[in-house]
N, C-alpha and C positions, 0 to 999 in steps of 0.2 A: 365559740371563738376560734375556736382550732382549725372545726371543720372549715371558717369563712378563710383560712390563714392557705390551708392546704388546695382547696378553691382556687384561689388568687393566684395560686404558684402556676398550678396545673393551665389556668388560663395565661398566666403569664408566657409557659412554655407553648401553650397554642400557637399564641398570636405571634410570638419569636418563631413558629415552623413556619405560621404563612407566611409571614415578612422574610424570610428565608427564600421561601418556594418561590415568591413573587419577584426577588431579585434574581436569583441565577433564573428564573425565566426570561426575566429582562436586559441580563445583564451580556449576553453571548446573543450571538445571532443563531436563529435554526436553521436546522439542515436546508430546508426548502429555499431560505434566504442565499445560502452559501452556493447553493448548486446553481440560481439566477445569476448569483457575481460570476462565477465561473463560465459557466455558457456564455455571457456575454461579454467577458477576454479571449474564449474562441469561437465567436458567432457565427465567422465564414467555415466553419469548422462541427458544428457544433451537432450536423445531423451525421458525422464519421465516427467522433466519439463515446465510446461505453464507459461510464463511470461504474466502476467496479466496487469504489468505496469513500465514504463518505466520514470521518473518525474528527471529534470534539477533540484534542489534549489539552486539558485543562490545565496542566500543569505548566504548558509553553501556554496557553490561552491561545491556539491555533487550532483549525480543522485542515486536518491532513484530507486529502483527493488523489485515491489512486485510481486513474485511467488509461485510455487505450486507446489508440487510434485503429480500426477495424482494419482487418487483413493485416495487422502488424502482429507480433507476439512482445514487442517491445511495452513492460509497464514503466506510465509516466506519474509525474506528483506534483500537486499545486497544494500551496500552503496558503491558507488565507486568515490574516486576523479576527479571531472569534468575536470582536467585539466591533470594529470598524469596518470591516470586512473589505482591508485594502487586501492586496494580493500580495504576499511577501515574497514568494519564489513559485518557481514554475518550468520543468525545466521540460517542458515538449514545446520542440523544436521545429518550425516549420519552415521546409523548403521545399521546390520542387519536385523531388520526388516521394515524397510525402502527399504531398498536394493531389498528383495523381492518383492516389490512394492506392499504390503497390507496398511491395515491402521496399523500406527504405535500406540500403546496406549503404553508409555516408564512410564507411573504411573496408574497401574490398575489400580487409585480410579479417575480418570477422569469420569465425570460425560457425556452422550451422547450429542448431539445437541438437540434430542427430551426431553431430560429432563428439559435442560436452556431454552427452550421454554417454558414447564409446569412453570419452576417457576415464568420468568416473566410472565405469563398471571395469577399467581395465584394472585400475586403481585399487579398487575394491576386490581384486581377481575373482570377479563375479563371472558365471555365465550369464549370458546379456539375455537369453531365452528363459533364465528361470527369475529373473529380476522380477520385480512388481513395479512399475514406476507408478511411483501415488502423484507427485506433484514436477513437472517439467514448464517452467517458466522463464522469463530473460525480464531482467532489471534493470534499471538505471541508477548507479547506484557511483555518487561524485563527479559526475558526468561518463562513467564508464557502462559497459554495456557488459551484464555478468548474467550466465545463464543460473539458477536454482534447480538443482538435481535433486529428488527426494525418491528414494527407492528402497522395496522389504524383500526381505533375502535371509534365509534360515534363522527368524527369530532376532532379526537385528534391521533396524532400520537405520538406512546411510542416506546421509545430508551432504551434498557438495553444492561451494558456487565455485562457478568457475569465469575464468577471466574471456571473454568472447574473442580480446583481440590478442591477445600472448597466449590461449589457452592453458595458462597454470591454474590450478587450486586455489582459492584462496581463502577458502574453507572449508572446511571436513569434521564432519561430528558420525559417531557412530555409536546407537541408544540399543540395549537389547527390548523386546518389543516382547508381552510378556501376555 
């Protein structure tokens, strides 16, 4: 009797994993679903584009979409409901000179990538020749445009963003690297 008791349980926990399995399968849309909704909110667009990432958060029940419109260094993000797969936000922005597929600079006084380099390395009273730059990218980040600095430099790695259009700081972390 025991053995039919502990059986039953063991089966009971089975079939609760597949009926588990079989929901969050069904219950969120898949990657492959999400990337169609996406390309076809920018169709006319769509062969410019490099998605660089594709991210379920299950805990907003959204998949986050970090991409790129080619020859830009600007990364964009479209958020799409994991289970409706409506579009929640999206903040790449198409106009003319985009369109052309240059780089877009929509506030002449954007400062370059090689300049938010100079500053965090001045910042850091780094020599800029013995720096390591691991990671050099620009964000969208509230609708602003922030470069990420990530540079190794005697045993310490320094993290800046920097603001594209005021060029100040607006973050700085600095981790010993070990």
């Amino acid at each position: 009797m025991r053995k039919k008791v502990i059986l039953l349980v063991i089966l009971l926990f089975v079939l609760m994993g597949i009926g588990m399995f079989i929901y969050l399968n069904n219950a969120y849309l898949n990657k492959s679903e999400v990337r169609e909704i996406f390309l076809k909110d920018v169709a006319e667009h769509q062969d410019n584009i490099h998605i660089a990432k594709i991210e379920l958060d299950k805990d907003d029940q959204l998949y986050e979409i970090e991409f790129y419109y080619f020859n830009q260094d600007t990364e964009y993000e479209c958020k799409i409901d994991a289970k409706t797969g409506k579009i929640i936000y999206n903040n790449f922005k198409l106009n003319n000179s985009v369109e052309g597929n240059t780089t877009s600079n929509t506030q002449n006084k954007n400062i370059t990538l090689e300049e938010a380099k100079n500053i965090a390395i001045k910042d850091a009273n780094v020599d800029i020749d013995a720096a390591i730059f691991i990671e050099t990218k620009s964000d969208l980040e509230d609708g602003r445009k922030i470069y990420d600095i990530k540079f190794l430099f005697n045993n310490y790695k320094y993290s800046y963003e920097i603001d594209a259009t005021t060029s100040e700081i607006t973050s700085y972390d600095k981790d010993i690297v070990r």
